[in-house]
N, C-alpha and C positions, 0 to 999 in steps of 0.2 A: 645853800642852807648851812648854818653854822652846826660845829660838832657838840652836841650835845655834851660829852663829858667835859667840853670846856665853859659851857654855861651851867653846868653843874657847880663845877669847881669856883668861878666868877660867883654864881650863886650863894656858895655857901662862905665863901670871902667876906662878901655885901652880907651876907644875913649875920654872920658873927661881929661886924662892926656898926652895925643895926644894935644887934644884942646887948654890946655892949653899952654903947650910948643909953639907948634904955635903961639897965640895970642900974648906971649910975642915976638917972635921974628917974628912978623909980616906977617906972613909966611901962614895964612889961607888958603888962595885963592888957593896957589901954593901946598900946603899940601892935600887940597882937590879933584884939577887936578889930582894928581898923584891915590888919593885914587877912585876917578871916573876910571882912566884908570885902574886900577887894578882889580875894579870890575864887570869890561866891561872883561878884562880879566879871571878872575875868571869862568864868564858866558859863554866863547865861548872855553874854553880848558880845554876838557876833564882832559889831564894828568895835569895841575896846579889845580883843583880839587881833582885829589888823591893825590896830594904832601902836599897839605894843609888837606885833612880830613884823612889821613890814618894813623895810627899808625904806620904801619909796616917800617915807614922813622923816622928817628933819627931827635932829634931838630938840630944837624947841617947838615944834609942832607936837611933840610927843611932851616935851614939859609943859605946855601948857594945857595939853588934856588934861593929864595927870592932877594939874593944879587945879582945875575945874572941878574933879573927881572928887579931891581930896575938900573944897568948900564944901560941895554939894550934899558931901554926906559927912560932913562934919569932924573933919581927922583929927587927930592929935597934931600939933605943931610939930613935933618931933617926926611924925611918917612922914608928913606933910614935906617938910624940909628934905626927908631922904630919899623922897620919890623923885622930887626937883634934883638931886646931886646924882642918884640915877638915870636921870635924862639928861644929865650935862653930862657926865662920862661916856653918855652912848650903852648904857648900859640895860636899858629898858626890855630888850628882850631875856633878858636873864630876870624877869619879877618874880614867874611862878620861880622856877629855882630856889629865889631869896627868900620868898614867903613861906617854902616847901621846910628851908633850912631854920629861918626863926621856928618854926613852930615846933621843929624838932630841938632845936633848943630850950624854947621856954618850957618845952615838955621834962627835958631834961634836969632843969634846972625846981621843977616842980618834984622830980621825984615818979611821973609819970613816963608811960613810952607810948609814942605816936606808931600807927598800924594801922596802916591802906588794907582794906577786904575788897576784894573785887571778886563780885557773882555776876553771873547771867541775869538775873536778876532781881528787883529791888527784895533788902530782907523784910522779913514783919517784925515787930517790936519785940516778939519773943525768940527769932531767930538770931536778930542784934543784943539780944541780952545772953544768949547761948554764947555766942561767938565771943562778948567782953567776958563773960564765964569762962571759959576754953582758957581765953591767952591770960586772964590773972591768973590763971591757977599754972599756966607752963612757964609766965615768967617772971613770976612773982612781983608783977607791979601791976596797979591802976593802968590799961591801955586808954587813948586816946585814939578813938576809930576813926578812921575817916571812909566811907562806904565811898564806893565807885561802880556803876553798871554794864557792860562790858555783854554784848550777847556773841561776841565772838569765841569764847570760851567755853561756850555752851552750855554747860552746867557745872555743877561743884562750886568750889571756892577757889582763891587765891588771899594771902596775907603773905604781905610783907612787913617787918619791923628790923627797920634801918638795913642791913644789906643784905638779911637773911629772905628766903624767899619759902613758904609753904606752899605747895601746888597741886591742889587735890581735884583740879577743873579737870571736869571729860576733857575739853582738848588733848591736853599735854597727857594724857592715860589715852587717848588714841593713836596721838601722834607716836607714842613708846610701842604701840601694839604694832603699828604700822613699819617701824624700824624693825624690831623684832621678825615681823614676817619677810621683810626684805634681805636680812641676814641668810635665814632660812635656807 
């Protein structure tokens, strides 16, 4: 299995020169729609999962899914095109990554900041408006949530915004209690 912090790094390479192309040709908004639906897609099909993490599919077995993807739900020419140079580099397992990285760009470049919540589980619409409550007021910007469910955490929360990490989940408050008594 490949190191993760190098398809981070590979990830955020590709999404900055993603970024770029876009901004010049205006195309942000519409670039990052497609890369939202994609990763909406990524998250609920199994088999686009193994087509993008698996070795055992050739880069143009993987570029022409991609390209199928990209008709069928109607991409910008510009994704369209970068998914394709993706799959010719070999570089298809690094997409969440890329996606992960644009989005915190165009957040950036909006003036907004991108923030993963991760609960046990799902919030209610007043709990999700607590939480974008919470973090404008600690970080003085419009967040851009992205919710995740996670029942391994057991309860509480988790937020991260960019490499900072908030950890209010029971797990990690048992895990400390359990360190603690081990000392002991």
């Amino acid at each position: 299995m490949a190191d993760d912090s190098k398809l981070s790094n590979v990830g955020s390479r590709y999404a900055k020169a993603l970024f770029d192309l876009a901004n010049e040709q205006h195309q942000v908004a519409a670039v990052e729609a497609d890369l939202k639906s994609l990763k909406t897609a990524l998250a609920e099909s199994k088999d686009l999962r193994v087509l993008v993490g698996s070795p055992a599919f050739s880069a143009a077995d993987k570029a022409k899914g991609l390209a199928a993807i990209a008709v069928a739900a109607k991409f910008n020419t510009t994704t369209a095109k970068f998914l394709g140079l993706l799959a010719a580099n070999g570089r298809v397992a690094a997409l969440a990554s890329v996606i992960t990285g644009y989005e915190a760009l165009s957040a950036k470049a909006r003036g907004a900041v991108s923030a993963q919540v991760t609960t046990a589980v799902p919030l209610s619409a007043a709990q999700a408006q607590g939480v974008a409550a919470a973090l404008r007021q600690a970080l003085g910007k419009d967040p851009e949530i992205a919710t995740r469910v996670d029942p391994a955490i057991l309860g509480g929360i988790k937020v991260q915004v960019g490499s900072r990490l908030f950890d209010a989940s029971l797990k990690s408050k048992l895990d400390s209690l359990k360190f603690a008594l081990k000392r002991a």
